[in-house]
C-alpha positions as CSV (number, residue, x, y, z in Angstrom):
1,X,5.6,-5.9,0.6
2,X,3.8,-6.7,-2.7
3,X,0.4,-8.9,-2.4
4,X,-1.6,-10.6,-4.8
5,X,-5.3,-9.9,-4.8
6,X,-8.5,-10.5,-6.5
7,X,-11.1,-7.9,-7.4
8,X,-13.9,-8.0,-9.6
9,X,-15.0,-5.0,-11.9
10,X,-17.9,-3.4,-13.4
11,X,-17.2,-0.6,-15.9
12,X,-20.5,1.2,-16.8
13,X,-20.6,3.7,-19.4
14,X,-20.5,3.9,-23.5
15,X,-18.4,1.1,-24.1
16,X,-18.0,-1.0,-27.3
17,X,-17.9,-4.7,-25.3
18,X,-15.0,-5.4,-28.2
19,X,-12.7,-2.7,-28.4
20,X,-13.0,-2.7,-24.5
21,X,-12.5,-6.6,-23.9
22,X,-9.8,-6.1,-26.3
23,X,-8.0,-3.5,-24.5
24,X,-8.0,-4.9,-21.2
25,X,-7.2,-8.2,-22.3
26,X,-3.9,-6.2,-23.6
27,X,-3.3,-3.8,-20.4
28,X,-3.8,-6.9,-18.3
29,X,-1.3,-9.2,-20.2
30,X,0.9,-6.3,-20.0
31,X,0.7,-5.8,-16.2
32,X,1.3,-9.7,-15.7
33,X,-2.1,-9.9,-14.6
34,X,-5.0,-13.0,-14.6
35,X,-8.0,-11.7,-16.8
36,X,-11.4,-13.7,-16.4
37,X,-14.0,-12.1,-18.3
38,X,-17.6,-11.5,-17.2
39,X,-20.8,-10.6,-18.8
40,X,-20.3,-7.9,-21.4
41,X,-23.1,-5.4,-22.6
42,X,-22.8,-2.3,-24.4
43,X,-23.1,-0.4,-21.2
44,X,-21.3,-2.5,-18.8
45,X,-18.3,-4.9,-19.0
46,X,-17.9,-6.7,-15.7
47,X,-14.7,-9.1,-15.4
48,X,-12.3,-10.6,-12.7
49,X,-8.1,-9.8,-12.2
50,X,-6.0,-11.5,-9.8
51,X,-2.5,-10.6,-9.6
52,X,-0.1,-8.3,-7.3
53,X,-2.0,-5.2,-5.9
54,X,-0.2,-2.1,-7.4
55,X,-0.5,-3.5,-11.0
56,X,-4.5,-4.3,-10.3
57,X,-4.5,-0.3,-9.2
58,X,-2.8,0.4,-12.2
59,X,-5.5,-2.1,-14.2
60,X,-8.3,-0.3,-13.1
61,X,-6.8,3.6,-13.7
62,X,-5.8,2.4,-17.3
63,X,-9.2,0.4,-17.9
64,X,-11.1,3.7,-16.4
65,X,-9.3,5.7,-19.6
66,X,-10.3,3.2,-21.8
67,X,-9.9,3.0,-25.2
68,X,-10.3,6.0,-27.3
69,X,-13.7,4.7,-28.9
70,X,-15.4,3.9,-25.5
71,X,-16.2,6.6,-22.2
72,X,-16.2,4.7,-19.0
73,X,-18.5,6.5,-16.3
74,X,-18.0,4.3,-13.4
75,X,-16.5,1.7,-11.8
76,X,-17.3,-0.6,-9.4
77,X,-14.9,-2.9,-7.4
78,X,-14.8,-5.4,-5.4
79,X,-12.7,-7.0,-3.2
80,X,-8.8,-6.2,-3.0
81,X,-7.3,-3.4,-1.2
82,X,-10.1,-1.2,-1.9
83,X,-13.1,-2.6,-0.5
């Protein structure tokens, strides 16, 4: 059975906030996913995603990759299926 859930995210690392915000704005609209964004830095983006629980997983896998011009070093989650 698929369930909706809602997780917040921090991904730390060397991130342009742009080409990342970007990106996961597109990976989430994708996945049929609910974007919020949080603060962004150029260490740290932090946002929220609400939507059914494989696609989040599959969110946070693609948003962990990144875009090409930014290294994610960790990422921290909260709430959903993996608290």
């Amino acid at each position: 059975m698929r369930t909706n859930e809602a997780v917040q995210f921090v991904f730390e690392g060397s991130i342009r906030s742009d080409s990342f915000v970007g990106f996961a704005r597109h990976r989430a609209a994708r996945l049929d996913l609910h974007l919020t964004l949080g603060p962004c830095q150029d260490d740290r983006v932090a946002l929220a995603i609400r939507g059914q629980n494989d696609l989040v997983d599959a969110f946070e896998m693609a948003c962990s990759l990144g875009p090409q011009d930014c290294i994610v070093h960790d990422v921290h989650r909260i709430g959903g299926s993996q608290d």
